[in-house]
N, C-alpha and C positions, 0 to 999 in steps of 0.2 A: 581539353583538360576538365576533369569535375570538379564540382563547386564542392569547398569545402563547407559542412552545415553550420549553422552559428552554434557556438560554444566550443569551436576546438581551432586549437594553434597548432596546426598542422606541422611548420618546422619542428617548432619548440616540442610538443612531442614525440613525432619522432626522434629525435635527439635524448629524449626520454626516453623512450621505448629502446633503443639502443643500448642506453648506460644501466638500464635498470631490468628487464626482461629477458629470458633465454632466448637462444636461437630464433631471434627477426632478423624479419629480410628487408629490409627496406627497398622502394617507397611502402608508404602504408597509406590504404584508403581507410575513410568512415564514411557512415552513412547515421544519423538518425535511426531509431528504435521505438517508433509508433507504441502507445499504449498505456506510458505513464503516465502520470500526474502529477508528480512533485518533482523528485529527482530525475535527472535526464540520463537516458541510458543509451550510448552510441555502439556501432559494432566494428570493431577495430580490425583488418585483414592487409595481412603484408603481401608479397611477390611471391610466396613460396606458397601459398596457400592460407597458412597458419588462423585463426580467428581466435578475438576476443572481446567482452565487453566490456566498457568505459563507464564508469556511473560520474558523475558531477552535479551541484547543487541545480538550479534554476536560474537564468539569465541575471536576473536583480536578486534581490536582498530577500531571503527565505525566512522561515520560522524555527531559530537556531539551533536545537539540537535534532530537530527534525530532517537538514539537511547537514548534518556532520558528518562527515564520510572519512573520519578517522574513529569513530564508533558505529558507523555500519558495517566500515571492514575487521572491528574488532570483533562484532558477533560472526559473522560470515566464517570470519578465521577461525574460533573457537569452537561451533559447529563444522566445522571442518572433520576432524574426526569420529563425530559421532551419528548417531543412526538417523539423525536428519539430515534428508541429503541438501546442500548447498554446492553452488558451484565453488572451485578449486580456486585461490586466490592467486593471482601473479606480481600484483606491488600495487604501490600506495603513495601518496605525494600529498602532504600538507604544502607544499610550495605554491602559493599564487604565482609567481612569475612567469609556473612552467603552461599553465591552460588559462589561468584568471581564478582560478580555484581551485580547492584541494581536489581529489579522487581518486577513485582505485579501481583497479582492474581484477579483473576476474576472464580466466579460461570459459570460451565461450560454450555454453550448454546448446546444443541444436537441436529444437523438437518444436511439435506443436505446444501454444500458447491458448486455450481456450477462453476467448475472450467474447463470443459471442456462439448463437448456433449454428452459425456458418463455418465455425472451427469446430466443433462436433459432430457437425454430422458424421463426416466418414468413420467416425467408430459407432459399432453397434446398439442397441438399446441397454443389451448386457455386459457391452464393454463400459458404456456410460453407466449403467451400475457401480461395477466397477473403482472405476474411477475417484464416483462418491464418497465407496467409504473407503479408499486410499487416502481422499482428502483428509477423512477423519481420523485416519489408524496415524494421519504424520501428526495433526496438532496434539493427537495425545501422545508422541513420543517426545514431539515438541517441548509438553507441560511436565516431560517424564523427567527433563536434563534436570539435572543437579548443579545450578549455577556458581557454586562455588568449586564444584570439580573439576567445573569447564576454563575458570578462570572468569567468571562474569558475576563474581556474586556484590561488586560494587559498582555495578553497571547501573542501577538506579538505589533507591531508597526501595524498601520491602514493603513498608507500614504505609497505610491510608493511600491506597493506589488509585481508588474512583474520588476522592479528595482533591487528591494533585490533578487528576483527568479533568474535573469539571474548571477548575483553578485555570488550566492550562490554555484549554478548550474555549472557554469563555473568554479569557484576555483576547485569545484570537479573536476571537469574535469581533470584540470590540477594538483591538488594531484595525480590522479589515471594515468595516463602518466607518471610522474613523477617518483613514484614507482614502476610502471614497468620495465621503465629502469635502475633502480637501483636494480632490482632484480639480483642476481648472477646467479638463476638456468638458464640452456640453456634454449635457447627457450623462455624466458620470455619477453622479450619485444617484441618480435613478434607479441606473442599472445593476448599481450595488448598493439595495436602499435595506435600513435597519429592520429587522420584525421583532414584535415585541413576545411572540408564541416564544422565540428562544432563549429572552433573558426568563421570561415565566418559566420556562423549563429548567433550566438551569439552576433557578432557589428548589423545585419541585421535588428532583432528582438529588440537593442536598441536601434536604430533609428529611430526606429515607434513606442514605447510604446501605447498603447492607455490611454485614461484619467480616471481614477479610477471614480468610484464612491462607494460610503458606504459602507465600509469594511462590511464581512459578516468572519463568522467562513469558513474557507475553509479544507474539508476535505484532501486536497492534494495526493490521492493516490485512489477514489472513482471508484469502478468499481464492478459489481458484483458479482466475487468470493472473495470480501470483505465484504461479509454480508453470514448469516447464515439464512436459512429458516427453515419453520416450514414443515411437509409433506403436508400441503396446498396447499403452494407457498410464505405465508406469510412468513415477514420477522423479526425474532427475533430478531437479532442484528447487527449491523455494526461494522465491525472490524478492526483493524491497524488504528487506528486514530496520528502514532508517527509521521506524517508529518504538522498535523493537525496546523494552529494558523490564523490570521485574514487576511483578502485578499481580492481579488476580486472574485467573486462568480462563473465567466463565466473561470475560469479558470479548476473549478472541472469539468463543462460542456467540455470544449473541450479537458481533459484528458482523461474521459468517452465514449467520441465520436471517441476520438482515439483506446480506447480498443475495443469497440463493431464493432467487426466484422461481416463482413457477407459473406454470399456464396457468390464464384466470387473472393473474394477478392484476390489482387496478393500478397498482405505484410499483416501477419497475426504475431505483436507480440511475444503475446503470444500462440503459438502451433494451438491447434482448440478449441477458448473458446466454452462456452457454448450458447452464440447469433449467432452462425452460423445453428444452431437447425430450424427450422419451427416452426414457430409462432412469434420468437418473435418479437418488432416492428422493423423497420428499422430505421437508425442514420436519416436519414431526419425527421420519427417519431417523435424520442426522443428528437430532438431538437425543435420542433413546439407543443409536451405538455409542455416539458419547458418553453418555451416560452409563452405559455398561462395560465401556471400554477402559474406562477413567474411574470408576467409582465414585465419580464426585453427584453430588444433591442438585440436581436443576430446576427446582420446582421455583427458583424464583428467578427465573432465567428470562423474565420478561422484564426487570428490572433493566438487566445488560443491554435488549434489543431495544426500549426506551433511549440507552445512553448510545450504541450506536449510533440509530438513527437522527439523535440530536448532532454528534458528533460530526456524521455523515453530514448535516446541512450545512454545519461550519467549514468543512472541508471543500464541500461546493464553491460553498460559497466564495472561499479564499482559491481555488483555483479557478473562478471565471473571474474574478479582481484581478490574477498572476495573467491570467490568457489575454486580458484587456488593456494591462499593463504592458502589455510587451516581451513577458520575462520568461516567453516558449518563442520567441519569434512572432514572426508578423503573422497572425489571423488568417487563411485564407477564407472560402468560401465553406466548404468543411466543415472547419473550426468555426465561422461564425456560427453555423447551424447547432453544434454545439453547446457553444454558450448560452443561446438561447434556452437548450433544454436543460443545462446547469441551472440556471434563471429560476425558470418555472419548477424544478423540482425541487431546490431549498425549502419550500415554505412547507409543502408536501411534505417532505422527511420529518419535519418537526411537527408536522401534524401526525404522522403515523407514531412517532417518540411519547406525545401524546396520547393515543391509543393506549400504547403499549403501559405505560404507568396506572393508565384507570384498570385493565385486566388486574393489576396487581392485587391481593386483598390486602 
């Protein structure tokens, strides 16, 4: 018999998945879904074939509306119809009693995930072109929705969007410090120990705000091992929208710009994405089809890559505190190797966030 993965009640949803979904066949397997960071995303397949994905918050106690998964499924839903593709929704459960938390399911997308260059390779140099400015032609149809046509125009607050971000961001920060040292086990606040570069950042970057213009949906987390392709290159769906709500648009761009790495580079995030491959375009690229694609003004788009990168090392930060806490499962050997370079990259991120402010003039 296989082992059920931690986060699902096997009975209990199947019995779910009966009363609430088309044509299942029960039994139903899952398996874990390698690759997030916050929200945990399982792949759900019955007797008949049929598959789909399970999103739910994190093991413990999350960063709240970050793991809401009754406003992840409401964007998911609303971009439903329109020319960004997301997967196809099947149901939704605010019930704890039926998994231990709320979630929703989604028609499973099957394609490659480019999460590294090991998932790249097999498309070409010019398919990896491609690809690129695919990435970009969707965040600007993305920024194109008209959120009150879609239904999402009271999905956040419109006005002072990097206000609320730094607000936000920062409390995190200082939750995940805080908890650290209140942990008993040895070692624990070491390994989650305070830097003072990111509270300096934080006044830095509120000091200079730059001036909003016309709120757009902001993907908040947009990078492309958050989308799913077809064996084309084309792209079937964009995925992890839980950060998703209304904003400033240049902020998805220099989050973006911050992931997409490239050969050379001395601070690589995340591990060896898949933009460090041949072909694809370079960050100066993808800022100048943006830029042509969107009409919008980037020249002070260093601003954003600043507040990423700052961002970026709170998020680190707060997912090797989740990973150590327990609240993905237990660690293996893998994962500890992991954490490690979660560890040592925080400080890095906020020194590059650094950088990026002094280019400003």
């Amino acid at each position: 018999m296989e082992e059920t993965p931690e986060g699902i009640d096997a009975p209990a949803l199947e019995a779910w998945f009966s009363a609430n979904v088309a044509d299942v066949t029960p039994p139903l397997r899952y398996e874990r879904i390698a690759g997030g960071r916050s929200n945990l995303t399982y792949s759900v397949s019955d007797a008949a074939g049929r598959r789909w994905a399970l999103r739910r918050p994190p093991l413990g106690k999350g960063l709240g509306s970050a793991h809401d998964m009754g406003r992840e499924h409401r964007v998911v839903s609303a971009l439903g119809p329109t020319a960004v593709p997301v997967a196809p929704i099947a149901g939704v459960s605010d019930d704890d009693s039926v998994n231990g938390a709320p979630f929703y399911v989604m028609d499973f997308v099957d394609g490659p995930i480019l999460r590294s260059r090991e998932h790249a390779a097999p498309f070409s140099p010019d398919e990896r072109r491609r690809i690129g400015e695919r990435v970009i032609e969707t965040l600007v149809a993305i920024h194109a929705i008209d959120p009150e046509r879609v239904g999402l125009g009271e999905l956040g607050k419109k006005e002072d969007y990097v206000a609320r971000q730094l607000h936000r961001w920062h409390g995190q920060w200082e939750k995940t410090i805080a908890a650290a040292g209140a942990d008993s086990r040895p070692g624990a606040a070491e390994l989650v120990r305070p830097l003072p570069i990111v509270d300096e950042l934080h006044d830095r970057l509120k000091a200079r705000i730059p001036e909003q213009g016309p709120a757009t949906l902001v993907h908040g987390d947009y990078r492309l091992d958050n989308m799913i392709l077809n064996d084309a290159g084309r792209i079937s769906a964009v995925v992890d929208w839980e950060l998703c709500t209304l904003g400033d648009p240049l902020a998805d761009v220099g989050l973006l710009v911050v992931y997409w790495a490239e050969q050379g580079d001395d601070l690589i995030p995340l591990f060896e994405p898949a933009t460090m491959e041949p072909g694809f375009p370079s960050r100066t690229e993808i800022r100048e089809l943006y830029a042509r694609l969107s009409g919008r003004d980037l020249s002070g788009l260093d601003y954003f890559i600043a507040l990423g990168y700052w961002k970026l090392a709170i998020i680190l930060q707060g997912v090797f505190a989740r990973y150590a806490a327990g609240q993905y499962g237990e660690p293996g050997a893998k994962e500890n190797e992991g954490l490690q370079t979660f560890a040592r990259t925080v400080e890095r991120c906020a020194e590059a966030a650094d950088a990026a402010l002094r280019r400003l003039t």
